[in-house]
DRENSESE-912132 format. One line per 4 residues: number of its first residue (from 1); their letters; for each residue x, y, z of C-alpha. Coordinates in steps of 0.5 Angstrom, whole numbers. Example, Ala and Ser with C-alpha at 12.3 -4.5 7.8 and 13.67 -1.06 7.14 Angstrom:
BEGIN
1> as> 25 -9 16  27 -2 14
//
This chain:
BEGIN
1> xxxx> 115 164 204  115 161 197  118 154 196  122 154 189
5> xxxx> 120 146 188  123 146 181  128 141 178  131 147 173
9> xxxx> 137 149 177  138 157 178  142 159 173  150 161 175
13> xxxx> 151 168 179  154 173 174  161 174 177  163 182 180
17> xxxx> 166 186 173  169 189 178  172 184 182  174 181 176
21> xxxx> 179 187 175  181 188 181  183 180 181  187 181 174
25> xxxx> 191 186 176  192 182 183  194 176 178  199 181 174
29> xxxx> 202 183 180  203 176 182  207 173 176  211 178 177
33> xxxx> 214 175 184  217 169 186  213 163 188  214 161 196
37> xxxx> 213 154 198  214 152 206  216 145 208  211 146 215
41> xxxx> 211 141 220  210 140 227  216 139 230  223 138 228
45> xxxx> 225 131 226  220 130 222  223 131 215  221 138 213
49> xxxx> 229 139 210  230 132 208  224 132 203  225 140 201
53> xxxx> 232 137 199  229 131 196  224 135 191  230 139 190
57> xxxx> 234 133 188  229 131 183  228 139 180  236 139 180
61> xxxx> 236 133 174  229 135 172  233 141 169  232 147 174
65> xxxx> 236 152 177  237 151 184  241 154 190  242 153 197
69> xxxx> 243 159 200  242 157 207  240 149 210  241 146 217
73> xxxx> 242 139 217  244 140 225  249 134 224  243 129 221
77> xxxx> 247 124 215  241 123 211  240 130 211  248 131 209
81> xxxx> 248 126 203  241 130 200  245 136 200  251 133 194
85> xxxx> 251 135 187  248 142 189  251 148 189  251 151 196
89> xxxx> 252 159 196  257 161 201  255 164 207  257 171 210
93> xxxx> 259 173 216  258 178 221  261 181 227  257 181 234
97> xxxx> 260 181 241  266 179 239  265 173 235  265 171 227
101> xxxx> 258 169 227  256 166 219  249 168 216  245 167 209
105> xxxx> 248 172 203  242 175 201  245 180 197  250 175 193
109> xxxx> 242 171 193  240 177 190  245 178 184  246 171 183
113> xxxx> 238 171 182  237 163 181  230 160 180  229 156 186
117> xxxx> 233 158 193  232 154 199  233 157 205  232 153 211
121> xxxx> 228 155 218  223 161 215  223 163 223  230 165 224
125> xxxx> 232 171 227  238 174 223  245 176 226  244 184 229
129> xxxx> 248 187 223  244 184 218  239 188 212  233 184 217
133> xxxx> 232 182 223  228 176 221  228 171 215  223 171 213
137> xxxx> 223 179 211  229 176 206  225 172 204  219 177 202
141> xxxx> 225 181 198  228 175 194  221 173 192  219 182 190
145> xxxx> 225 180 186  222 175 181  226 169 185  223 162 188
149> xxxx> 224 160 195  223 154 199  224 154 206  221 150 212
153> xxxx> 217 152 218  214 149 225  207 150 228  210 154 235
157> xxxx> 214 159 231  208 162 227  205 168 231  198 167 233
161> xxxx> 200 160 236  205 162 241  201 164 247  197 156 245
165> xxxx> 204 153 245  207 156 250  201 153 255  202 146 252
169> xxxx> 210 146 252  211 150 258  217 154 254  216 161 251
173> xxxx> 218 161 243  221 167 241  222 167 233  216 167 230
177> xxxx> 213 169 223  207 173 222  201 169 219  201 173 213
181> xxxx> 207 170 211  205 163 211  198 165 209  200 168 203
185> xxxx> 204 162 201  204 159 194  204 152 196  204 148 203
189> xxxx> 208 142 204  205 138 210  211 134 212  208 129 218
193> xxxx> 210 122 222  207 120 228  209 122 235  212 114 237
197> xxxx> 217 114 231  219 121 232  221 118 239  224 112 235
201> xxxx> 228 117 231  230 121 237  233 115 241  236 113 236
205> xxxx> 239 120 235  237 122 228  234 129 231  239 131 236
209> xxxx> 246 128 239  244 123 244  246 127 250  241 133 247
213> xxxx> 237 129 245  236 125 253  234 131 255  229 133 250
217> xxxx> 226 127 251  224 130 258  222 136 256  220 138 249
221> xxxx> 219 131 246  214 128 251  209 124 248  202 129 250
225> xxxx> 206 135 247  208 132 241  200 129 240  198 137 241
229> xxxx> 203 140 237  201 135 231  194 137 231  196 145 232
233> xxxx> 199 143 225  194 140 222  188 144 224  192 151 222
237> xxxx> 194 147 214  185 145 215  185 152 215  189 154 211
241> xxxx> 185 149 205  179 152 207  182 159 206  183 156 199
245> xxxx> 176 153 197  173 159 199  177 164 195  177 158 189
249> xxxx> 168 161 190  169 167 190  173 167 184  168 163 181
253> xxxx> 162 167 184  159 159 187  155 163 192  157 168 197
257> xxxx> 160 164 203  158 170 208  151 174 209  155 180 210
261> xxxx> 163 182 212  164 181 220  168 187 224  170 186 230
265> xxxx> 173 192 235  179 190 240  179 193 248  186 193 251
269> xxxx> 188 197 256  194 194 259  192 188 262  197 181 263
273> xxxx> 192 177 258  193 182 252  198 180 248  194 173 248
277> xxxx> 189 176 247  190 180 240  193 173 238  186 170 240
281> xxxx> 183 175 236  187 174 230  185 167 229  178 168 230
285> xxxx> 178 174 225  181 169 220  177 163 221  172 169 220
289> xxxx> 175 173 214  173 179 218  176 186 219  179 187 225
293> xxxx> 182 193 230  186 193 236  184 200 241  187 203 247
297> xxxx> 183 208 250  187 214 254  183 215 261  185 220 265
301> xxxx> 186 215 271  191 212 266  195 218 265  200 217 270
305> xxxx> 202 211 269  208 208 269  213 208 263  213 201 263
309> xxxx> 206 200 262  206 205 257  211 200 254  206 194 255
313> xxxx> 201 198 251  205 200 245  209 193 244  201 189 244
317> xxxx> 199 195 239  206 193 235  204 186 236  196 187 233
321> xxxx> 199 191 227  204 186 225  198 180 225  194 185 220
325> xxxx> 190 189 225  188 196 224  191 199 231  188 206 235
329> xxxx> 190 210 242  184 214 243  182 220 248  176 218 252
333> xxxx> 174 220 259  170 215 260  172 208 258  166 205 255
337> xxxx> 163 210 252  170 212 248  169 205 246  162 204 244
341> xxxx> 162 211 240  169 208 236  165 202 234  159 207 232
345> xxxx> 165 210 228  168 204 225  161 200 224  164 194 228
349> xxxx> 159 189 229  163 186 235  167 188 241  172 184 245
353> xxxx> 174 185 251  179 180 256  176 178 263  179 182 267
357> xxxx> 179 180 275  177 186 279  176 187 286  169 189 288
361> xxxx> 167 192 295  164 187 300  159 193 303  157 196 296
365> xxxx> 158 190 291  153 194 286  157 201 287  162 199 280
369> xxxx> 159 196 274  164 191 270  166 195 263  162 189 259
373> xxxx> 156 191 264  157 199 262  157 197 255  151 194 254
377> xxxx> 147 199 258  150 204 254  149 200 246  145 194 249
381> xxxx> 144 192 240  152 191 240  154 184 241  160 184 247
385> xxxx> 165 178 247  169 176 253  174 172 252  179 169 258
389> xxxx> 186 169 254  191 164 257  197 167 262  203 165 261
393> xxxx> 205 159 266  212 164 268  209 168 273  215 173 271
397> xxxx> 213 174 265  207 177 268  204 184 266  200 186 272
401> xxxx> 194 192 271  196 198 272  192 200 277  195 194 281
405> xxxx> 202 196 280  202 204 279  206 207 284  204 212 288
409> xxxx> 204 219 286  209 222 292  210 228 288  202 230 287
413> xxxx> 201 228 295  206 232 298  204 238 294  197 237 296
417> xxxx> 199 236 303  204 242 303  199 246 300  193 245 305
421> xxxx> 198 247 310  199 254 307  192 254 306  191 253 314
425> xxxx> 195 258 315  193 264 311  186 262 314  188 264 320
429> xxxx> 190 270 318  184 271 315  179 269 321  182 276 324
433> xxxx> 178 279 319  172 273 315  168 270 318  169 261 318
437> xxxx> 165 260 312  169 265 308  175 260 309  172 254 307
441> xxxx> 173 258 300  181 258 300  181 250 302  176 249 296
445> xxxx> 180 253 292  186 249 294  183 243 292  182 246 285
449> xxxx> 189 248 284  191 241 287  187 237 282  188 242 276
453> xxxx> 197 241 277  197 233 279  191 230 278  185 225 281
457> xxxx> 188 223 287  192 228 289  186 232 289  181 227 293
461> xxxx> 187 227 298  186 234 297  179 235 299  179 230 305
465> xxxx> 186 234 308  182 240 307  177 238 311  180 235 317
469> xxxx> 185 241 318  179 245 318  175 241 323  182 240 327
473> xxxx> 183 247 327  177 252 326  172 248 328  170 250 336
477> xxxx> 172 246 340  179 247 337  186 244 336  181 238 337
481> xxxx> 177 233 333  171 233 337  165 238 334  161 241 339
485> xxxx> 155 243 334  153 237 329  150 242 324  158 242 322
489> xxxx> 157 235 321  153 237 314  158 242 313  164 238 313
493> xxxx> 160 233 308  158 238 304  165 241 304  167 235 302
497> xxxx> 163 234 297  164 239 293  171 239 294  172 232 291
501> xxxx> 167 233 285  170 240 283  177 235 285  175 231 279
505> xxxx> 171 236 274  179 239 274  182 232 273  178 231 267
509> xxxx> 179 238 265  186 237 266  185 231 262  181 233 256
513> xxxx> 185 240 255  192 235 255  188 230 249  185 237 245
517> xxxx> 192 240 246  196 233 243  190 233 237  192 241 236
521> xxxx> 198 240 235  198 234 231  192 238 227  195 244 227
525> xxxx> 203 241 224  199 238 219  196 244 216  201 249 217
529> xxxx> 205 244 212  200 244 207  199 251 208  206 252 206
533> xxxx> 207 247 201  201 250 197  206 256 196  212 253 194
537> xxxx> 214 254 186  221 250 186  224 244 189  229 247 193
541> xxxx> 223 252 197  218 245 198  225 242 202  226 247 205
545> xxxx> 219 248 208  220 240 209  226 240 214  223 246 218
549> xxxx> 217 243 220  219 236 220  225 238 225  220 242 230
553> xxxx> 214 238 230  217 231 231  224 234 235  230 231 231
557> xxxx> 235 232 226  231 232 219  235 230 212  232 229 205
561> xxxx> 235 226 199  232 227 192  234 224 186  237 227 180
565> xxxx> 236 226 173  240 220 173  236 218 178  242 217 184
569> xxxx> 240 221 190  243 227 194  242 230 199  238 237 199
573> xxxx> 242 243 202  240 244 210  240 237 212  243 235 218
577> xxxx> 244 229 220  249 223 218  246 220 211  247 212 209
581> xxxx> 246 213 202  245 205 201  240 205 207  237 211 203
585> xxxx> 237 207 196  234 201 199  228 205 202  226 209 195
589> xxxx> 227 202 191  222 199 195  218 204 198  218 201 205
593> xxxx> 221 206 211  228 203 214  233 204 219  231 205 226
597> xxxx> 225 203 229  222 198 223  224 191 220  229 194 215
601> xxxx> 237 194 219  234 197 225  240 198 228  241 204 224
605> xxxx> 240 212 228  237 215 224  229 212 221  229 213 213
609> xxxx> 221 214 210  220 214 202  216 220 200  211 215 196
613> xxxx> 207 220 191  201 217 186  206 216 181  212 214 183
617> xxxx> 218 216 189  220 222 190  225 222 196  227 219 202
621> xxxx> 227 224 208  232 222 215  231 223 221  235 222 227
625> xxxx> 230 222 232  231 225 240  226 220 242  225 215 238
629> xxxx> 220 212 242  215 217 241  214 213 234  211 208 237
633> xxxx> 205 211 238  200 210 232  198 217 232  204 219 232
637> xxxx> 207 214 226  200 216 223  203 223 223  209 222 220
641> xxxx> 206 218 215  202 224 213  206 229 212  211 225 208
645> xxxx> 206 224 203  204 231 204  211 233 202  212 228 197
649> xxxx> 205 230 194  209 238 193  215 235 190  211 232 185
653> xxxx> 207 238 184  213 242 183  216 237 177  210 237 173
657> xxxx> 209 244 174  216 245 171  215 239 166  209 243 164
661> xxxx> 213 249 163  219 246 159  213 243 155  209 249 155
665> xxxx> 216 253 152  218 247 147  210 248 143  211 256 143
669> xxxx> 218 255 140  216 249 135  210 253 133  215 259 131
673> xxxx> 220 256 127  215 252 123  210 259 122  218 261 120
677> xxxx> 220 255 116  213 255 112  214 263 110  221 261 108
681> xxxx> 220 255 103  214 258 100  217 265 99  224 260 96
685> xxxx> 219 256 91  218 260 86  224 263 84  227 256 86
689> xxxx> 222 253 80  225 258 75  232 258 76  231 251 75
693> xxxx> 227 252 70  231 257 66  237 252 67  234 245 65
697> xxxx> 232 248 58  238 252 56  242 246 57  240 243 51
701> xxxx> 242 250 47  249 251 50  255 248 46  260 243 51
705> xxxx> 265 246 54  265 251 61  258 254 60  255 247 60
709> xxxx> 259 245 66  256 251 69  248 250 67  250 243 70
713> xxxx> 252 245 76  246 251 77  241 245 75  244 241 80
717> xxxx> 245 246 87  239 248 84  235 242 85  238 240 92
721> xxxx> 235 246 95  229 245 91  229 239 95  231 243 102
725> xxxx> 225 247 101  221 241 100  223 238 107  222 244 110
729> xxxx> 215 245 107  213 237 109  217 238 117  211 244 118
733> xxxx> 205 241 115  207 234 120  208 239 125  201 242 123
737> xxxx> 197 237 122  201 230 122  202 226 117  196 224 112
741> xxxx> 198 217 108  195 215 101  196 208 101  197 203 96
745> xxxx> 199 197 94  207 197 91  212 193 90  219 195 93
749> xxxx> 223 194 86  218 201 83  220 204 90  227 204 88
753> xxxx> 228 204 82  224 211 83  228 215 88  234 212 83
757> xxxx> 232 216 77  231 222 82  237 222 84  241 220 78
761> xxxx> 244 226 77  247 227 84  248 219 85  254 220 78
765> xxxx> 260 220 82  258 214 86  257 206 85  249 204 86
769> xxxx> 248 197 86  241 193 89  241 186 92  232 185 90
773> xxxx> 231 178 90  225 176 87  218 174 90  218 180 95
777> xxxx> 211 182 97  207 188 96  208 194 100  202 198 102
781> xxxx> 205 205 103  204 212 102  208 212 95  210 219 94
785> xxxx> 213 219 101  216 212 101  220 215 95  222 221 99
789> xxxx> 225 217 105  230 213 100  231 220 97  233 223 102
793> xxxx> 237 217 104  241 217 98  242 225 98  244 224 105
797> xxxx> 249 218 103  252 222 97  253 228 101  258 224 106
801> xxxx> 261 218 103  267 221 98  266 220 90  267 213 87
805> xxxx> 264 209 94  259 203 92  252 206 96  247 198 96
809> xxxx> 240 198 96  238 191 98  231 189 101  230 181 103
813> xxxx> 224 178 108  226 176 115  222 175 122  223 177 129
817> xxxx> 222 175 136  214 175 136  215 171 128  212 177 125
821> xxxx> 215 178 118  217 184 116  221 187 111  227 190 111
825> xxxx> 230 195 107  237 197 108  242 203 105  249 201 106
829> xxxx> 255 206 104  263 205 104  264 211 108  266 214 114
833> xxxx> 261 212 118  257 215 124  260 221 127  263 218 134
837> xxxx> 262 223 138  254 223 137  249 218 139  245 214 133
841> xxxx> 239 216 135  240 224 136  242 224 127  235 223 127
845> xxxx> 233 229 131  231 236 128  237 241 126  242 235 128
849> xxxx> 248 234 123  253 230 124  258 236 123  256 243 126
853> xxxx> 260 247 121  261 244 114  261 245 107  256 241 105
857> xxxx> 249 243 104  243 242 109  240 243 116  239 237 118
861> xxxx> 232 235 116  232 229 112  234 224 116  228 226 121
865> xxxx> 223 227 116  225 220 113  224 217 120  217 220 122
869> xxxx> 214 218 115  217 211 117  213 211 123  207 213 120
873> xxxx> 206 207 116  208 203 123  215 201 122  223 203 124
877> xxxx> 228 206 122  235 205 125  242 207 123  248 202 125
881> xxxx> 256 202 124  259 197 119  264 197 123  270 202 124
885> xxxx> 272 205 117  266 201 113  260 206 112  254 207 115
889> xxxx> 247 202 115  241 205 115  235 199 115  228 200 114
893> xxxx> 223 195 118  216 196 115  210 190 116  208 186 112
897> xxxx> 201 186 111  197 181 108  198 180 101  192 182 97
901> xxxx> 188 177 91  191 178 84  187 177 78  188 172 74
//
């Protein structure tokens, strides 16, 4: 090995390109959230509310914008006194078992939308009729929203240390928070004290009345507790400090903290100890910065479990996917290898399993391996953790194995036990014509039948009855037990043998055919909505695809809303169902699923899923489900998820598709009528040119009086349609081609003074003035095209505005928001104004007139022409009222370039 003993130090690793963009967008997507920040102590007294109002206090006169939405001061003066001089918001109340019970507001929070808002006690369980059912999904909204939140927490509330403080305090905490939220959190505040002047305070009755606070002292606050429960907190703040200097590493690429990425495999299988032990895992999958899954394999000795332990399982999977796991029920008819062929798959390098007692036979001790044993013999390079998770001191609380607590199978026992029976039977009707050794087939039949229709027991029982009834009755000496010949003793235990191992080949089969069965159907359902999907051209025929199949694979009443142009939702025709439209915007809004069965009102019947495709949502599907309980099974949540994507997937399809069509049509038509434009301007400029040719030059030569006045009027209809033409050949050659600009540098005053002598002939009957102030900058426009913008604004007032009005041209120098100048060109007339039944921005829409049928001459091009010309050379131009009766102002905002060097 070569030893590197030079003093240059290494050069610094190079970061990740790749990590460094994905941080940027993690970056931009965190500014736009509120801060969160949690006062975290270990027991309450401590001050947490106190100092979170105290720094309030202090931000209030700094100048921020605080509001208390919620605090509890539980009747403590100190506490009370922080709370003068800021503004409380008020708290909303709700109905439940026929009280008023009051709440935070969180829609009122919502709309007030303060900087800074305090919500006290983090693991509160709201009210049932509340949007959440815990306050800390508030606060995830307040902080989605832009808002920040203070709020306070103790250490027995967060998740994966219930288990640790019920052992030590010997008290259950039910509300808890997921340790995401307190991981994720911006800011940590610490608030400690020691445990003898947490004691003081108590008998002092600074934490609770004295008579309360008399019986904590016996309870809760005795001082071993309050010592353990100071160190759970410090040592879960230590954590989270090195949680930060690790990321603050990666950020700066100081070296990898971990050779490779650790991914660790959880076992549960129903047993008492399985919650606590995903609550164990999750902490040593933190500690670890490892990936980590929750399985539970479906044995065929586990199929006739009791619903309850069915339950037991699905709530500890629930459990595992709220502490951030991936979580899996799969099929398997031998647990260990269903186990070892999953690690295989997920590429973990752990396996963990909970210490599990079992009961092992005194006379053959080595007839069963325990499950880590048979694990390793089948991958003996997979490491096997086995933990021993604490059980709960309430023996209630208890969750037995399920082998130990299923009950017996009366059914299956008693049709296997009547079956036998008609078996023996019809075997003595038959030994009239067989002999012995053809009957044993019927009985084996039996067995196979009986493990075929209930199972691994009722088949062994089976097997066994079978052999007796045919020993007890066909065996001689008959009616009797006793066996005259021992070579029927091997008979019998052949038969037996047989019996139960066609018994258990059944069963399996049994098993396997029930889990292909599920996988089938789940598959199929899946494909058969693809399928149909693939087909459909119209929104219409996608959601009516989609509230078919989803209706029958998952046996509920389906609805889907879809959003109109206005983006307001309705419900599609064939929804069945009551619909809560409020439930169903929250749910778009925030593409997260709503109502029954998740964290978001979960009272309501009906379970509201987003339709989340890659570009935005496209709708909510409802379903009012038969059985709501069969979601909570992953597969199934994972089919649901599947199929909503795959419709949300086609409804995206089918709006681009008609996007592309309108497109499509929209080119077609544009190219027409510019191909027509073209051939009609060029085909009117030539006898245009000499009608205005003939009447410019036999102007001169005519006397005054009605035949000059006529020439007049020729010369001037002639040169507005002259000027028509020219718009419609420019409109198709920026159709064509865009628009090619041959900039130079002008002042604004030879502009103006240009489109004025233009336009001087049809301008007569109207007052001109200009406000051009001197020391203007230079413009670096396109002269020819600038000149025809303000042309064609001036021709466009002189249409609209009466005879004798003052049209003003006025340009001046002015800054905006990002202190970039700009020049300002402004067209003022005293006309009528803007048509009010047209909207400001539509006058600069191609063929658009303020008046359909009128006398004046156009088609509506001018204004548009002007405008793409105006954003060619990279500014705006905008139309306003003056006000009522005042005219009209059409501003041009262009930039000012840097100014070029003059010669001397």
């Amino acid at each position: 090995m070569a030893v590197n003993t030079s003093n240059t130090p290494a050069p610094p690793a190079r970061p990740d390109p790749d990590a460094l963009v994905a941080q940027m967008h993690a970056e931009q997507q965190q500014a736009a959230r509120g801060k969160l920040r949690i006062y975290f102590g270990s027991n309450a007294g401590v001050g947490k509310t106190y100092a979170m109002l105290a720094a309030a206090q202090r931000e209030r006169h700094a100048g921020r914008a605080i509001l208390v939405g919620l605090v509890e001061t539980h009747g403590r003066a100190e506490t009370e006194q922080q709370l003068h001089g800021l503004e409380q918001l008020p708290r909303r109340h709700l109905p439940y078992q026929g009280r008023q019970l009051t709440e935070f507001d969180l829609d009122t929070a919502l709309l007030r939308h303060p900087e800074v808002l305090l919500l006290d006690e983090l693991a509160h369980s709201n009210v049932p009729g509340a949007r959440h059912p815990k306050r800390c999904q508030d606060v995830e909204e307040l902080l989605a929203a832009g808002i920040d939140v203070w709020t306070t927490l103790n250490v027995q509330h967060l998740e994966s240390l219930n288990d640790v403080v019920g052992g030590i305090v010997g008290i259950k905490v039910h509300e808890t928070v997921p340790d995401q939220v307190f991981d994720n959190a911006d800011e940590v505040i610490v608030v400690d004290i020691p445990p003898e002047e947490l004691l003081k305070r108590l008998k002092a009755g600074k934490v609770y009345p004295l008579e309360q606070a008399e019986r904590a002292s016996h309870n809760f606050f005795r001082l071993g507790n309050l010592l353990a429960l100071r160190e759970l907190a410090l040592r879960r703040t230590a954590d989270r400090v090195d949680e930060d200097m690790r990321d603050y590493r990666r950020e700066r690429a100081i070296g990898e903290v971990w050779p490779a990425r650790e991914r660790l495999l959880v076992g549960v299988g129903g047993h008492a100890g399985d919650d606590a032990l995903v609550r164990q895992v999750a902490r040593l999958a933190r500690r670890l910065e490892a990936d980590w899954m929750v399985v539970y394999v479906d044995a065929p000795e586990r199929q006739h479990r009791p619903r309850r332990a069915q339950e037991g399982v699905l709530k500890t999977l629930a459990l595992a996917a709220r502490l951030g796991a991936d979580t899996a029920t799969i099929p398997g008819a031998d647990v260990a290898q269903a186990l070892v062929a999953f690690a295989h798959e997920r590429n973990a390098s752990h396996l963990v399993l909970a210490r599990v007692q079992r009961r092992v036979s005194r006379w053959l001790p080595w007839a069963a391996a325990s499950l880590p044993e048979q694990i390793a013999r089948l991958d003996p390079g997979l490491d096997v953790l086995v933990l021993s998770p604490p059980v709960p001191k309430n023996g209630s609380a208890v969750r037995k194995p399920v082998h130990e607590r299923k009950p017996m199978a009366w059914v299956g026992y008693i049709g296997a036990t009547l079956a036998c029976v008609a078996a023996a039977v019809v075997a003595e009707l038959l030994l009239q014509v067989f002999d012995p050794a053809n009957v044993v087939m019927l009985f084996l039949l039996v067995v196979v039948l009986s493990s075929l229709r209930w199972g691994r027991g009722p088949g062994a029982w089976a097997a066994l009855l079978s052999v007796l009834l045919f020993d007890f009755y066909f065996v001689p000496p008959r009616n009797s037990f006793s066996v005259n010949d021992t070579q029927y003793i091997f008979t019998f235990c052949l038969m037996l043998g047989v019996a139960l191992v066609c018994g258990q080949l059944m069963a399996r089969l049994r098993h396997e055919a029930r889990v292909a069965a599920e996988r089938e159907r789940r598959a199929g359902a899946l494909a058969r909505l693809a399928r149909d999907l693939s087909g459909a051209l119209t929104q219409e025929q996608v959601a009516q695809i989609a509230l078919t199949t989803v209706s029958g694979v998952f046996d509920a009443q389906t609805g889907l809303q879809l959003p109109d142009a206005q983006e307001s939702l309705h419900a599609v025709a064939g929804s069945e169902g009551a619909m809560d439209a409020s439930i169903a915007r929250w749910s778009m809004e925030h593409g997260q699923p709503a109502g029954q069965g998740t964290d978001t009102l979960p009272a309501s019947p009906a379970l509201y899923v987003p339709l989340m495709a890659p570009v935005r949502v496209r709708g909510v599907l409802v379903l009012h489900l038969r059985r709501p309980q069969r979601l909570q099974v992953p597969e199934e949540r994972r089919l649901l998820d599947a199929c909503a994507s795959q419709i949300a997937l086609a409804l995206e399809r089918v709006h681009f598709v008609e996007v592309a069509q309108e497109t499509q049509v929209a080119m077609e038509g544009e190219r027409l009528r510019n191909t027509l434009l073209s051939a009609v301007s060029h085909d009117l400029r030539t006898p245009l040119t000499g009608i205005l040719g003939a009447a410019q030059a036999a102007l001169p030569r005519v006397p005054p009086g009605a035949a000059a006045d006529m020439l007049v009027q020729i010369r001037n209809q002639a040169e507005a349609l002259q000027q028509l033409v020219d718009n419609l050949l420019a409109m198709a050659r920026m159709q064509q081609g865009g628009v090619h600009l041959k900039r130079e540098w002008l002042p604004a005053e030879e502009l103006v003074g240009s489109a004025l002598r233009q336009m001087h002939g049809r301008l007569a009957g109207h007052v001109v003035r200009t406000d051009l102030p001197a020391g203007l900058p230079l413009l670096h426009v396109d002269a020819v095209l600038m000149e025809r913008v303000l042309v064609n604004l001036l021709d466009n007032a002189a249409k609209y505005t009466p005879p004798g009005t003052t049209l003003t041209l006025a340009c001046r120098v002015e800054q905006d928001a990002q202190g970039i100048d700009h020049c300002l060109l402004t067209l003022k007339d005293d006309g009528p104004g803007l048509p009010a039944h047209l909207d400001a921005a539509l006058l600069f829409e191609p063929f658009t007139r303020g008046v359909v049928e009128s006398a004046v001459s156009g088609m509506g091009l001018g204004l548009t022409l002007a405008q793409r010309i105006v954003q060619a050379h990279g500014g705006r131009l905008e139309a306003t009222s003056a006000g009522p009766g005042q005219g009209t102002i059409f501003a041009i905002h262009l930039p000012v370039p840097e100014q070029p060097a003059l010669d001397d």
